[in-house]
C-alpha positions as CSV (number, residue, x, y, z in Angstrom):
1,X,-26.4,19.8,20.3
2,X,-24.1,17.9,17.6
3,X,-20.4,18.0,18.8
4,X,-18.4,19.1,15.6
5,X,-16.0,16.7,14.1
6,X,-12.6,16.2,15.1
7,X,-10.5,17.0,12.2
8,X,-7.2,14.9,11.1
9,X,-4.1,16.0,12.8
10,X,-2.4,18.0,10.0
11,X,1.2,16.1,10.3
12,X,0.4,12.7,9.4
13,X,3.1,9.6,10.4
14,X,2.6,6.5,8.7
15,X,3.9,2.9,9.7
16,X,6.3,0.5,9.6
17,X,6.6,-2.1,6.7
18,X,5.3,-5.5,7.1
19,X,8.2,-7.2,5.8
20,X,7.7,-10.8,5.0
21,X,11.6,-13.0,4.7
22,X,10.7,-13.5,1.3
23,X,8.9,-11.0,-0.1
24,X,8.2,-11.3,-4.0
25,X,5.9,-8.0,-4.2
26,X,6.0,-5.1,-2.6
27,X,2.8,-3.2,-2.2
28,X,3.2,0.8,-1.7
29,X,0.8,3.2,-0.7
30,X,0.8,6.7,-0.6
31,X,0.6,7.2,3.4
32,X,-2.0,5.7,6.0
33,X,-5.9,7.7,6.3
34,X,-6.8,9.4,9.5
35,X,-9.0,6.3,10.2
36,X,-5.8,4.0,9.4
37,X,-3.8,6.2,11.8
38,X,-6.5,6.0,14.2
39,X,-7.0,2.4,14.4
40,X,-3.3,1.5,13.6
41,X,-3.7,-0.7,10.7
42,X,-3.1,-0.2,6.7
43,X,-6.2,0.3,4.6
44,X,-8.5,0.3,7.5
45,X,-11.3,2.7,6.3
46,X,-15.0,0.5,5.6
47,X,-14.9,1.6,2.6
48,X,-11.0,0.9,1.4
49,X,-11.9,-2.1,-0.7
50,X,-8.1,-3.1,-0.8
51,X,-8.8,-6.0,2.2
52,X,-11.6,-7.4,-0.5
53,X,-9.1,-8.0,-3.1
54,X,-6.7,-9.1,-0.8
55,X,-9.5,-11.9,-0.2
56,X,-10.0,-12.5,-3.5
57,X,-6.6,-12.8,-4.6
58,X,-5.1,-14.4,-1.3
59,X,-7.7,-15.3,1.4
60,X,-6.6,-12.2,3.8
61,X,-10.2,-10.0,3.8
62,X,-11.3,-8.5,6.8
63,X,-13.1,-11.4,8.1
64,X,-9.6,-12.4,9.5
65,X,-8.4,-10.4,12.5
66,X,-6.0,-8.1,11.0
67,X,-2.6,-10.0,12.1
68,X,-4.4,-12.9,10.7
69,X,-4.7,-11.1,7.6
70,X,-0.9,-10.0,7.7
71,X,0.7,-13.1,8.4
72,X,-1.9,-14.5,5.7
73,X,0.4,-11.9,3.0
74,X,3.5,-12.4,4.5
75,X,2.8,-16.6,3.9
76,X,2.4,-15.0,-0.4
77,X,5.2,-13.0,-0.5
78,X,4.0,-9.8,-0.1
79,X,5.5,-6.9,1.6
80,X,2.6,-3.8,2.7
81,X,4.2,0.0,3.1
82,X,4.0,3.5,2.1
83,X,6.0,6.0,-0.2
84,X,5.8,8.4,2.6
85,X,7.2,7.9,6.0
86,X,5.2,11.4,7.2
87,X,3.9,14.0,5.7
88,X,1.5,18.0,6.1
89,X,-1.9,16.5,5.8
90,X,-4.8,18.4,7.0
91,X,-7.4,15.5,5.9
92,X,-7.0,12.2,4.4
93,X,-6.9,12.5,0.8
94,X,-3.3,12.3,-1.3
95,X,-4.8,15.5,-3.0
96,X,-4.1,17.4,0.5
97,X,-0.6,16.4,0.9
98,X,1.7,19.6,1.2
99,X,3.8,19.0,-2.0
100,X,7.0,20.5,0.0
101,X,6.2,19.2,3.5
102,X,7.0,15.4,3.4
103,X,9.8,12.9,4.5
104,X,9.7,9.8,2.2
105,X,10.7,6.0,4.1
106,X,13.9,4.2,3.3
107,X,12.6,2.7,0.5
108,X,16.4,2.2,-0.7
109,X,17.3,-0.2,2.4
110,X,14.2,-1.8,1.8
111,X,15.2,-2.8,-1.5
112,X,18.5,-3.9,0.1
113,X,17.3,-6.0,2.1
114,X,14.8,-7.9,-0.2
115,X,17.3,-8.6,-3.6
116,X,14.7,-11.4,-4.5
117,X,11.7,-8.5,-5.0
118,X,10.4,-8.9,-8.5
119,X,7.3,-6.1,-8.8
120,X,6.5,-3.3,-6.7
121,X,3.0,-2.3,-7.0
122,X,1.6,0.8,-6.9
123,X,-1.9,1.7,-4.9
124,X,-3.0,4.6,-7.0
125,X,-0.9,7.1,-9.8
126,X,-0.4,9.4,-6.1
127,X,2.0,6.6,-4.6
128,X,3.6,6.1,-8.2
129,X,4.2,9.8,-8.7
130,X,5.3,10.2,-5.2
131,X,8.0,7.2,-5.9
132,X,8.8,8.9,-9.0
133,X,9.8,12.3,-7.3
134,X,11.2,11.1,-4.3
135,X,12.1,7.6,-3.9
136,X,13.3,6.3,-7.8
137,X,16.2,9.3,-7.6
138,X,18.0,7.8,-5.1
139,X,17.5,3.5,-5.4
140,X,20.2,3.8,-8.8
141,X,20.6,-0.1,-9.5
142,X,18.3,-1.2,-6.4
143,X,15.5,-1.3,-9.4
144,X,17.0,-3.3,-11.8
145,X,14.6,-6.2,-12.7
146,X,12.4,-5.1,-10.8
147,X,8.9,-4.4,-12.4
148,X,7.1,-1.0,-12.0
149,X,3.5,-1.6,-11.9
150,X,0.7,1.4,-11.0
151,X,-2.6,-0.3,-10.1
152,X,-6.0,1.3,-9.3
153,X,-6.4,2.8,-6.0
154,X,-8.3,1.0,-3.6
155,X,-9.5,4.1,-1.6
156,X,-13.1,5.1,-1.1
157,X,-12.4,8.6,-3.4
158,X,-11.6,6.5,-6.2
159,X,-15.0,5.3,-7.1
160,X,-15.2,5.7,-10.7
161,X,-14.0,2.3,-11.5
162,X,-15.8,-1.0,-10.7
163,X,-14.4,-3.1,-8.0
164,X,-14.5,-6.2,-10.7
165,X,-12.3,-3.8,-12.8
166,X,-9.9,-2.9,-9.9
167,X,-9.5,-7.0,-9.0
168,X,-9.1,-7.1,-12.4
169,X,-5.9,-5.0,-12.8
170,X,-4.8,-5.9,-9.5
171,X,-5.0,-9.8,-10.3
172,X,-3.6,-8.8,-13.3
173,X,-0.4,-7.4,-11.6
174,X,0.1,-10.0,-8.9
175,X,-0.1,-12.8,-11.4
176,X,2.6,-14.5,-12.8
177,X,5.0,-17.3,-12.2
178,X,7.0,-15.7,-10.1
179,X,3.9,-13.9,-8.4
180,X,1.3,-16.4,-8.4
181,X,-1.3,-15.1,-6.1
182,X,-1.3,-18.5,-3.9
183,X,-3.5,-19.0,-1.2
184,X,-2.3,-20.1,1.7
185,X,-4.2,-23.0,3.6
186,X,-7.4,-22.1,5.4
């Protein structure tokens, strides 16, 4: 007999930032999957194609072990977390997020503590609307010159674009003088 599935829990609690010394970009999510929360790592679904671009843009894919793969973004500048800190979630889509039942992270100390951030990128319009709502109120002049940018989402239920048309836009994004997607040394 098939066991049924084990469903998400429905209160979801995300993670803490990996927070690079010099972080150039931040990178924000909406709030870790069941299968990120499971296995304690951001964007750890199969099917999340966000470790591929993070290949192709800065050698960190998922044929590194994952603090490999941290330390490999940290070495570019770039700083990983969510909009939400917690949040209701009876599955793993954004779409199931209780509107009214969520505690946003400290994005404003974040800020703080990184005066040298130039771009935060968005993963997906549910992390930029969440931001919108709930963090942007309450950062004042924490975003001044700092660049808004809402990519693509990386997530498996976004499957209408191309994954050369994702890189694209997310290349795109992290590009720039002051954001040159550098490689660090193999």
């Amino acid at each position: 007999m098939k066991q049924p599935k084990a469903k998400a829990p429905a209160w979801a609690t995300g993670f803490p930032p990996v927070e690079p010394r010099r972080a150039r970009v931040l990178i924000l999510g909406t709030l870790p999957s069941a299968e990120s929360i499971r296995q304690g790592q951001y964007y750890a679904h199969p099917r999340n194609c966000f470790w591929q671009i993070m290949g192709d843009l800065y050698g960190a894919g998922r044929s590194w072990a994952y603090a490999v793969r941290l330390r490999r973004l940290a070495a570019c500048g770039v700083m990983l977390w969510d909009v939400l800190h917690a949040a209701h979630r009876p599955g793993s889509l954004d779409s199931d997020i209780h509107p009214r039942r969520l505690i946003p992270n400290d994005i404003p100390a974040l800020l703080r503590r990184h005066p040298g951030l130039k771009r935060i990128a968005f993963n997906g319009s549910s992390a930029a609307d969440l931001f919108r709502r709930h963090v942007a109120p309450r950062c004042n002049r924490l975003l001044n010159g700092v660049e808004l940018v809402r990519l693509p989402s990386t997530s498996p239920a976004h499957a209408s674009r191309t994954y050369a048309r994702k890189l694209a836009a997310w290349r795109t994004a992290l590009a720039g003088p002051e954001l040159a997607a550098a490689r660090p040394p193999d």
